[in-house]
DRENDREN-274096 format. One record per residue (C-alpha): chain; z, x, y. Coordinates in nm, 2 decimals. Each point is the difference from the previous one (the first is absolute). Example, Ala and Ser with C-alpha at 12.3 -4.5 7.8 and 13.67 -1.06 7.14 Angstrom:
@chain->A&zz->0.78&xx->1.23&yy->-0.45
@chain->A&zz->-0.07&xx->0.14&yy->0.34
END
This chain:
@chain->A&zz->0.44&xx->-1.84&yy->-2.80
@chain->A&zz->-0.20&xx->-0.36&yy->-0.14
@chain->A&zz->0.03&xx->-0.27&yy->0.22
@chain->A&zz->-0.10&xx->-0.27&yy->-0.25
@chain->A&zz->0.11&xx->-0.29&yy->0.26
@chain->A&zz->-0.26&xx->0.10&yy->0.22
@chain->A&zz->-0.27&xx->0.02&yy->-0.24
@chain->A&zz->0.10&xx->-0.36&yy->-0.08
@chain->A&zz->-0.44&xx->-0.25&yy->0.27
@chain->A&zz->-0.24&xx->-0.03&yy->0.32
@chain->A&zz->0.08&xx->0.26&yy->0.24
@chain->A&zz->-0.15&xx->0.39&yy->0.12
@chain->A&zz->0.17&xx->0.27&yy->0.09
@chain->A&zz->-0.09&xx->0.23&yy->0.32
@chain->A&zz->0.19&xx->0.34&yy->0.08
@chain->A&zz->-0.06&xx->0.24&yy->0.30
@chain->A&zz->0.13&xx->0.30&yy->-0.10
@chain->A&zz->0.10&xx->0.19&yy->0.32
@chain->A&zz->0.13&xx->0.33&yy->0.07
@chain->A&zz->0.28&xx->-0.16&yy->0.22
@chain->A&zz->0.05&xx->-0.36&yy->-0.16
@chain->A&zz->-0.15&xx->-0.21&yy->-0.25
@chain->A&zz->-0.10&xx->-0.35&yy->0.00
@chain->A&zz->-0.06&xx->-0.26&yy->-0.29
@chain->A&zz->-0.13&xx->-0.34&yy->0.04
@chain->A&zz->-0.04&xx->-0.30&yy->-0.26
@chain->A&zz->-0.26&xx->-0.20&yy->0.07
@chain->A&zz->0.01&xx->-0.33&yy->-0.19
@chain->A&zz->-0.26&xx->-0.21&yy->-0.13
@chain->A&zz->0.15&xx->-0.33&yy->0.01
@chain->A&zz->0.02&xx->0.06&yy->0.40
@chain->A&zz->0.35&xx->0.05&yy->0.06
@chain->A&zz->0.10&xx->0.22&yy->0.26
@chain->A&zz->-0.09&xx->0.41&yy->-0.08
@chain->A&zz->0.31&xx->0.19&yy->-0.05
@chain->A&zz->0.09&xx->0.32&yy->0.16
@chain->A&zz->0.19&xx->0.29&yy->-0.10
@chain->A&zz->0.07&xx->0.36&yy->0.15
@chain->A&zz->0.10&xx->0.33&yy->-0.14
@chain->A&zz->0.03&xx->0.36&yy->0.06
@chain->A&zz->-0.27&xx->0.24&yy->-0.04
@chain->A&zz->-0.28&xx->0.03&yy->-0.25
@chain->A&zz->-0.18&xx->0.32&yy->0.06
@chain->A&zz->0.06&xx->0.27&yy->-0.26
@chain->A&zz->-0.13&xx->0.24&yy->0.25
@chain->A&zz->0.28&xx->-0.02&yy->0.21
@chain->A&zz->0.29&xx->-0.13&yy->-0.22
@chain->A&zz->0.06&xx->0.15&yy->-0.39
@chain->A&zz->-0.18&xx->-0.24&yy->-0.26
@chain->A&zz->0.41&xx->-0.10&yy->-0.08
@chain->A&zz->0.05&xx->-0.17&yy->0.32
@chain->A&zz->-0.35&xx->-0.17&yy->0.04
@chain->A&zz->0.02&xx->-0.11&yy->-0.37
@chain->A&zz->0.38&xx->-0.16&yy->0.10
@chain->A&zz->-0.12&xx->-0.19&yy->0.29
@chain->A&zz->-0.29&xx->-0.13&yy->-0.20
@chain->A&zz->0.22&xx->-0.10&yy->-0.23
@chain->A&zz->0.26&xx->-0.17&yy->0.27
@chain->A&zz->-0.34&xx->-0.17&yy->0.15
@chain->A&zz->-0.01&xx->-0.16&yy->-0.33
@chain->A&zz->0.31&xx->-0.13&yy->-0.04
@chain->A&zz->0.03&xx->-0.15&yy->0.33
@chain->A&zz->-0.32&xx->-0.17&yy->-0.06
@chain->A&zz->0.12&xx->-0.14&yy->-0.34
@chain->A&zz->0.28&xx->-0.11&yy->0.16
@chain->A&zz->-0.22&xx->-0.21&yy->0.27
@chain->A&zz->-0.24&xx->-0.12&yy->-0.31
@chain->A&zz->0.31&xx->-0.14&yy->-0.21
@chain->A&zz->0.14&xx->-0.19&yy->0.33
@chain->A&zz->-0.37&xx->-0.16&yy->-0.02
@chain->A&zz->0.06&xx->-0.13&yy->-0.35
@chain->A&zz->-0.21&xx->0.30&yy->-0.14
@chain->A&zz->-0.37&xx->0.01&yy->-0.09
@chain->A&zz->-0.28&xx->0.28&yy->-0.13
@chain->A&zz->-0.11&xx->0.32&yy->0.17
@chain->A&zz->-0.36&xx->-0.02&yy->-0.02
@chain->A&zz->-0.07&xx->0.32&yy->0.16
@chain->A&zz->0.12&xx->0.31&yy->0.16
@chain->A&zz->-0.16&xx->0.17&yy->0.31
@chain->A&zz->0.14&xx->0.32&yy->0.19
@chain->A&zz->-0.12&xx->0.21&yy->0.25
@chain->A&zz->0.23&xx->0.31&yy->0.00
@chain->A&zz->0.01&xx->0.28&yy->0.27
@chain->A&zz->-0.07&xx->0.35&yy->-0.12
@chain->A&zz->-0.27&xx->-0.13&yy->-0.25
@chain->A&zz->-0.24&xx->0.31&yy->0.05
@chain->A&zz->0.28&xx->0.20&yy->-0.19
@chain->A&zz->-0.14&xx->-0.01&yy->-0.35
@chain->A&zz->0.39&xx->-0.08&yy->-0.12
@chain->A&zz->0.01&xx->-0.27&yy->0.24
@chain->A&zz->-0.21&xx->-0.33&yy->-0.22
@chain->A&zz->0.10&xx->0.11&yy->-0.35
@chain->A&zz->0.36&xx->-0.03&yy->0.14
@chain->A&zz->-0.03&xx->-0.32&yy->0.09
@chain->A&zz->-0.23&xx->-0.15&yy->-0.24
@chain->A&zz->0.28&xx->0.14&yy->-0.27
@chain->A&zz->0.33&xx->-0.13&yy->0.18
@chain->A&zz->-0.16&xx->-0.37&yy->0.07
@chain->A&zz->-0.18&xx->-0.01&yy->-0.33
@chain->A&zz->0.33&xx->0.06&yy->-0.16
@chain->A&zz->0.20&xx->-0.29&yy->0.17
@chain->A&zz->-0.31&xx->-0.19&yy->0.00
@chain->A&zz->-0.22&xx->0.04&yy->-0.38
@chain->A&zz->-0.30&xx->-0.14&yy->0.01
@chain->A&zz->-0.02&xx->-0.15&yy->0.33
@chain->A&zz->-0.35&xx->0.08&yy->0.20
@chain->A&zz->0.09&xx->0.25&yy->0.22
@chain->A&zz->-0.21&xx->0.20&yy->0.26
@chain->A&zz->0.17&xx->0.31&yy->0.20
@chain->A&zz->-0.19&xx->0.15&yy->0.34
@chain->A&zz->0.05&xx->0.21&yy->0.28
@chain->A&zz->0.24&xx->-0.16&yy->0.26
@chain->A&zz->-0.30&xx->-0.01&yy->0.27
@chain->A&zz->-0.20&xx->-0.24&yy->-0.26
@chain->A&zz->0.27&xx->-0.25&yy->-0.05
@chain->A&zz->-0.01&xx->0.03&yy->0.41
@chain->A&zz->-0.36&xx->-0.07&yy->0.00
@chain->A&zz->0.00&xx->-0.31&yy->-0.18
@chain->A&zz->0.26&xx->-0.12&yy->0.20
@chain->A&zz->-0.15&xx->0.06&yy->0.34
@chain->A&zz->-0.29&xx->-0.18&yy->-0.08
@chain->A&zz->0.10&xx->-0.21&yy->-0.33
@chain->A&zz->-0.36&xx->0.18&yy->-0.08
@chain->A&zz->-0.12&xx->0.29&yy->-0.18
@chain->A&zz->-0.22&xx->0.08&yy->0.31
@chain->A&zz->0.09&xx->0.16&yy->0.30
@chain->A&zz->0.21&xx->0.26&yy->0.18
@chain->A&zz->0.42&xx->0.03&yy->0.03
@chain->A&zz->0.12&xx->0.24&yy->0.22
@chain->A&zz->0.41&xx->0.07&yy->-0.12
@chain->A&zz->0.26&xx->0.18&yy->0.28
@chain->A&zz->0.33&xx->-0.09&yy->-0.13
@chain->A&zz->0.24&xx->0.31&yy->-0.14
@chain->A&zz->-0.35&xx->0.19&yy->-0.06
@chain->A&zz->-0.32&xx->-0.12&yy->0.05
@chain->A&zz->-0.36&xx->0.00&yy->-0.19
@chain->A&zz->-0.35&xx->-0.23&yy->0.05
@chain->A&zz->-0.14&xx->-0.17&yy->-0.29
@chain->A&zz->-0.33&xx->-0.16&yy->-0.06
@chain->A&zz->-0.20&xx->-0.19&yy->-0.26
@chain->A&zz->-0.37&xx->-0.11&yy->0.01
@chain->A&zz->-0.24&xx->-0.13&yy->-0.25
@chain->A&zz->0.22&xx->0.20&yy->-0.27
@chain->A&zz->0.07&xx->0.34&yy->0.16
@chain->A&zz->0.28&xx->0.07&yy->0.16
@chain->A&zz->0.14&xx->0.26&yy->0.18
@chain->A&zz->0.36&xx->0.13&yy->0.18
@chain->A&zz->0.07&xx->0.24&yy->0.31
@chain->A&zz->0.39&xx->0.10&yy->0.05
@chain->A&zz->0.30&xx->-0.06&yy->-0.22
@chain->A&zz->0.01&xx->0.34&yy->-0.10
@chain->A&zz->0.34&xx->0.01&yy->0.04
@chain->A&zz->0.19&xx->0.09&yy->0.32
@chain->A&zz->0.05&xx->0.41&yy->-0.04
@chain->A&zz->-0.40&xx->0.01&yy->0.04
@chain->A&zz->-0.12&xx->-0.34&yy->0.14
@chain->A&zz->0.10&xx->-0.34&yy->0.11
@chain->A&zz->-0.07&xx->0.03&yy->0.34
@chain->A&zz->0.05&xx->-0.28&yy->0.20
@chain->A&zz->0.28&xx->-0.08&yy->-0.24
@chain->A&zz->0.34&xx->-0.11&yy->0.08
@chain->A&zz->0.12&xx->0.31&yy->-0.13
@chain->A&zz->-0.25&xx->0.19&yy->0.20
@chain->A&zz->0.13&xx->-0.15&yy->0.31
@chain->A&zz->0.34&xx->0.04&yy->-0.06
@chain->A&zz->-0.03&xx->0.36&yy->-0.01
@chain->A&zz->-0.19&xx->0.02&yy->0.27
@chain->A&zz->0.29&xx->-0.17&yy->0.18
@chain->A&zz->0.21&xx->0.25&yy->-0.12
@chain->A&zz->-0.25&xx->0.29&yy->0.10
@chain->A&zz->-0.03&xx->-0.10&yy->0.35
@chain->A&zz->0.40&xx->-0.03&yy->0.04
@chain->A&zz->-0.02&xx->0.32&yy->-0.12
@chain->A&zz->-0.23&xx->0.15&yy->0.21
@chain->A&zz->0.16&xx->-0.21&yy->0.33
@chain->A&zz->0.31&xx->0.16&yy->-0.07
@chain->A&zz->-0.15&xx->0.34&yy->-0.03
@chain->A&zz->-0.18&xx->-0.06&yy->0.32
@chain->A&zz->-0.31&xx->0.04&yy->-0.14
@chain->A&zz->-0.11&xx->-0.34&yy->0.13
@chain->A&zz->0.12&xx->-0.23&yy->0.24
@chain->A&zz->0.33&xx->-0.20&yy->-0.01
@chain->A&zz->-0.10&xx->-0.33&yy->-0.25
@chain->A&zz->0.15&xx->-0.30&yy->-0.02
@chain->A&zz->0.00&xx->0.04&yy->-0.39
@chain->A&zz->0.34&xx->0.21&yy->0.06
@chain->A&zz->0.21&xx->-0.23&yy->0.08
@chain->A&zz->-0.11&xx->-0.26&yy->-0.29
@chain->A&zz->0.03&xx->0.21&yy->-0.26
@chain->A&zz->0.32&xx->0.09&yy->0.13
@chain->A&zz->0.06&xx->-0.32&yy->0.06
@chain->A&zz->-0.11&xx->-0.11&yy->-0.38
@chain->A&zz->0.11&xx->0.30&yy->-0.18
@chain->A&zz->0.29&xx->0.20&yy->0.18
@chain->A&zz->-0.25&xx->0.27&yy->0.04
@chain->A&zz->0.02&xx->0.20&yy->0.31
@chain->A&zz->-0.05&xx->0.37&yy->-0.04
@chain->A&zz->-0.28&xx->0.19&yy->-0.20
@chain->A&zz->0.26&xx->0.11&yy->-0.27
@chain->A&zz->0.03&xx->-0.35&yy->-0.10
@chain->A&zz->-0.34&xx->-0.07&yy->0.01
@chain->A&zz->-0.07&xx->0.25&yy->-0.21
@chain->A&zz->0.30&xx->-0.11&yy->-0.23
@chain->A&zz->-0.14&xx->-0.27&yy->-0.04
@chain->A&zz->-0.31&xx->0.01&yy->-0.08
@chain->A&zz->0.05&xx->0.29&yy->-0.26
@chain->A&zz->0.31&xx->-0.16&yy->-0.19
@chain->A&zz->-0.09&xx->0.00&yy->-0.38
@chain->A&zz->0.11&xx->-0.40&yy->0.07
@chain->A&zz->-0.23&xx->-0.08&yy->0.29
@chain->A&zz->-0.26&xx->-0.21&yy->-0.20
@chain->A&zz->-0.36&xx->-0.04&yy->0.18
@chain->A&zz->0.14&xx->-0.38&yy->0.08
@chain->A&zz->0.32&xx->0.12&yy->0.19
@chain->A&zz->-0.30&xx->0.19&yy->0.19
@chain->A&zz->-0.24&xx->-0.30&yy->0.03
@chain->A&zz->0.25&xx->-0.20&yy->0.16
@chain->A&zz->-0.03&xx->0.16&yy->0.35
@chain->A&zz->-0.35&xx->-0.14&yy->-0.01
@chain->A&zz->0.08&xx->-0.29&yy->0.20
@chain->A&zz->0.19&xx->0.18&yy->0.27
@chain->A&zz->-0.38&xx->0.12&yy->0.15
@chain->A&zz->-0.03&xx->-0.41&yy->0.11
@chain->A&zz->0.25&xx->-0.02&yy->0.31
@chain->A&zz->-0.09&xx->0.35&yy->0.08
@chain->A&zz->-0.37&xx->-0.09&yy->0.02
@chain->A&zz->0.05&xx->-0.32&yy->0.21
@chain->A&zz->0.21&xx->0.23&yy->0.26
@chain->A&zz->-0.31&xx->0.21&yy->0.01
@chain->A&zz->0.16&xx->0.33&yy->-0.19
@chain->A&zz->-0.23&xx->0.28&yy->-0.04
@chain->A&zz->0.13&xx->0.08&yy->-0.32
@chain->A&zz->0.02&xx->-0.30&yy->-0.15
@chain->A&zz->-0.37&xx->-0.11&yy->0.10
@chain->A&zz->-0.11&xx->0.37&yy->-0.13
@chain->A&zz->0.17&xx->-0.10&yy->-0.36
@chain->A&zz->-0.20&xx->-0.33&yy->0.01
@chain->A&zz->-0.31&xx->0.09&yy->0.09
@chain->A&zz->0.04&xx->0.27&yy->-0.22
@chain->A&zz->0.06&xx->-0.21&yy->-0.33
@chain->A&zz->-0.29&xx->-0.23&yy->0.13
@chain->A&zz->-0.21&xx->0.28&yy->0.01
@chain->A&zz->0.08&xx->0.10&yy->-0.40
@chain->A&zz->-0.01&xx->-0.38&yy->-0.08
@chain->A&zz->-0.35&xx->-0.01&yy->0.18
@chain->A&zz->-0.10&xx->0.33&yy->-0.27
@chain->A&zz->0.08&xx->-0.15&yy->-0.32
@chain->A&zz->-0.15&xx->-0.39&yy->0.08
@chain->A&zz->-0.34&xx->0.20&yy->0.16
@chain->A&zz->0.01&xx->0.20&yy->-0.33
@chain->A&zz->-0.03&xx->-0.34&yy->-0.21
@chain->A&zz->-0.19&xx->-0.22&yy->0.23
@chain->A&zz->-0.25&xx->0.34&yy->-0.02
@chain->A&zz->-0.01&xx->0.00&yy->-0.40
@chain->A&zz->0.02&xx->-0.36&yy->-0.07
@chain->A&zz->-0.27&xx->-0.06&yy->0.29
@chain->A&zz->0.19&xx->-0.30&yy->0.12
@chain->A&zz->-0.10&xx->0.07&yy->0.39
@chain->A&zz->0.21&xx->-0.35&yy->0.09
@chain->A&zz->0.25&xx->0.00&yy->-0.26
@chain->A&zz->0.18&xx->-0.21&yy->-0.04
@chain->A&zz->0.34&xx->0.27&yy->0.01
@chain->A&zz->0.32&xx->-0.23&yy->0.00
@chain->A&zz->0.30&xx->0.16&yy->0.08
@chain->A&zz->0.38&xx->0.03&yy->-0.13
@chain->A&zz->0.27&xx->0.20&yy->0.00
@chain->A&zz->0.33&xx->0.04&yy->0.19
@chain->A&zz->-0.17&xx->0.21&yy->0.27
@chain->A&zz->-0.29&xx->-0.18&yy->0.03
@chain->A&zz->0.18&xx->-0.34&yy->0.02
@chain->A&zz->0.30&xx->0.11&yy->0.21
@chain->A&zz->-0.15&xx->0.29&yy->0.26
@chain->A&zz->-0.23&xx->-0.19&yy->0.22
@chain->A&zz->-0.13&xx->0.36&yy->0.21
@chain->A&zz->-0.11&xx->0.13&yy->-0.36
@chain->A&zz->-0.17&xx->-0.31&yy->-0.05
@chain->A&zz->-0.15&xx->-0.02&yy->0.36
@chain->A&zz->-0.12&xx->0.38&yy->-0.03
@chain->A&zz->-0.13&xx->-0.07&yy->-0.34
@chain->A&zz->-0.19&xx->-0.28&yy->0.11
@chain->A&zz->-0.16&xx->0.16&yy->0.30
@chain->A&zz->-0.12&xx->0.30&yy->-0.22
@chain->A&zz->-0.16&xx->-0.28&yy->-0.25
@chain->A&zz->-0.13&xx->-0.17&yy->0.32
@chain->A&zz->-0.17&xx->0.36&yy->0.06
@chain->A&zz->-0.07&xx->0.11&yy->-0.34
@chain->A&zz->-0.15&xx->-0.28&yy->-0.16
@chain->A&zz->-0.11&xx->-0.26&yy->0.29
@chain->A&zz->0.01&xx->-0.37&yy->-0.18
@chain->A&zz->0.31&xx->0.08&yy->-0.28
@chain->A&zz->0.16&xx->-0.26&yy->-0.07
@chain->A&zz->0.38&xx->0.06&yy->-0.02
@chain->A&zz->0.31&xx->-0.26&yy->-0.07
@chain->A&zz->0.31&xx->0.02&yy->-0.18
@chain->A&zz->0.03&xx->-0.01&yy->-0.41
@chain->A&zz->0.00&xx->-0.35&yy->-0.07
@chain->A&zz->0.24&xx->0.07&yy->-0.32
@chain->A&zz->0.23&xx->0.29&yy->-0.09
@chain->A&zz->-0.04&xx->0.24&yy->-0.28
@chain->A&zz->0.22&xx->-0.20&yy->-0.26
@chain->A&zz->-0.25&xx->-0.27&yy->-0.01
@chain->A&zz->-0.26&xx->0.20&yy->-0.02
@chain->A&zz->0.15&xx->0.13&yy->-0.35
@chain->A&zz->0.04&xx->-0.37&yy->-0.06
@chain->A&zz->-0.41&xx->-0.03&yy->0.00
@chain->A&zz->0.01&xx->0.30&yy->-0.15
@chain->A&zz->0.23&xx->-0.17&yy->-0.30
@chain->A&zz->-0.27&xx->-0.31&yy->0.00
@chain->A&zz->-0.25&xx->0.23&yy->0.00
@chain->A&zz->0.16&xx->0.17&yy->-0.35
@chain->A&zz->0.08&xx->-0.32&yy->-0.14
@chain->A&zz->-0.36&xx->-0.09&yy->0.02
@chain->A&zz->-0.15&xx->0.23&yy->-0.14
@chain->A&zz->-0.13&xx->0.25&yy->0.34
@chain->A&zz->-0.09&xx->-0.27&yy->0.22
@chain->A&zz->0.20&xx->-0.13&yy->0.31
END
């Protein structure tokens, strides 16, 4: 596929490449108003290269689509951040498939937890601390960088939405074992899934179609339990605050960035005020004067600075 129309002046190109959904976003130099696009999942890690390569490619379309309404200009440059980027597959893949629709546009491909970086700061320098389907801490300062987490969720992501999820799951489990107490958790899960009994627990979460997402989407059912003062439910949270805690400590450590700044994004981290509180209070502890407050951009236009940043040559 060529999309010639879309190669036809003044605007960058920003992608964040999830494992769950993907995002593009046009920024325009004449001022207009960005445009926004969504799409299915990016990560070759946890899709075959054949369906990441065909949402890339529907991304694309959509977005040549919303350039043409706009009377069509020039793609100037190219920025993604793509999930699953420590897989040595994972940026040649990319750099091939959007080089080929795109030849001889700048174009400038990084981990997923960079393009979130830029965006949390609209900077090169500081900290982003990621909980959304998994979860990962990423840091830049005076040139070095360095990333705790996002090593996918079978062994990491803690704190993650995934990571919750199944510990919703575990603890309805366990409740209806009677190896803990009665949980509130039951009942919403049952509520939100038809799931009542430990054979359909367990048929669930080991169907060959249960993706990690289907999974991650109990997160949020840990928030009403939590205000009604469940056991289980503030266990899970405090539990994920306490892996969110590691993995920011590990790069605050490295980077030697004592007060940050760490911004913060991310479905969990946005949406699950008892993470957020426990988190914060083990900063509070951990690190005294942090400073801590809520990305002030998303990953997609973080890849749009990253696109500038190819377009001029390596410098945002």
């Amino acid at each position: 596929m060529r999309l010639t129309a879309i190669d036809a002046q003044g605007y960058y190109i920003g992608i964040d490449g999830g494992g769950t959904r993907s995002t593009l976003l046009i920024d325009f130099e004449d001022g207009g108003a960005p445009i926004c696009v969504q799409g299915g999942p990016l990560n070759i890690c946890s899709v075959p290269q054949q369906e990441a390569g065909a949402s890339l490619e529907k991304l694309f379309r959509q977005a040549a689509d919303a350039v043409r309404a706009r009377g069509g200009q020039r793609c100037k440059g190219i920025g993604a951040g793509v999930a699953g980027a420590a897989d040595p597959r994972t940026i040649p893949f990319f750099r091939e498939s959007i080089g080929r629709i795109f030849p001889g546009i700048p174009l400038t491909v990084e981990t997923d937890a960079a393009a979130a970086l830029y965006g949390a700061h609209l900077d090169r320098e500081g900290i982003v601390l990621v909980s959304g389907t998994g979860s990962s801490c990423f840091g830049g300062k005076g040139g070095r960088f360095h990333l705790a987490g996002g090593g996918g969720h079978i062994i990491d992501d803690g704190g993650s939405g995934y990571a919750i999820g199944r510990d919703i799951l575990s603890a309805v489990l366990k409740a209806l074992d009677k190896r803990i107490p009665p949980t509130l958790l039951s009942e919403a899960v049952q509520k939100q899934y038809g799931i009542a009994s430990r054979g359909d627990i367990i048929a669930f979460v080991y169907d060959p179609h249960t993706r990690k997402d289907a999974i991650a989407a109990c997160a949020p059912l840990i928030t009403a339990a939590c205000q009604a003062g469940d056991q289980a439910a503030l266990e899970i949270a405090r539990n994920a605050a306490e892996h969110l805690f590691e993995i920011a400590s590990a790069v605050v450590t490295v980077l030697e960035l004592p007060q940050g700044p760490i911004a913060y994004t991310g479905s969990v981290l946005k949406k699950e005020p008892y993470v957020r509180k426990f988190l914060k209070e083990k900063l509070d502890t951990g690190w005294g004067n942090m400073v801590y407050y809520e990305a002030k951009a998303d990953a997609a236009a973080g890849a749009v600075l990253m696109a500038r940043w190819a377009a001029a040559g390596g410098s945002l």
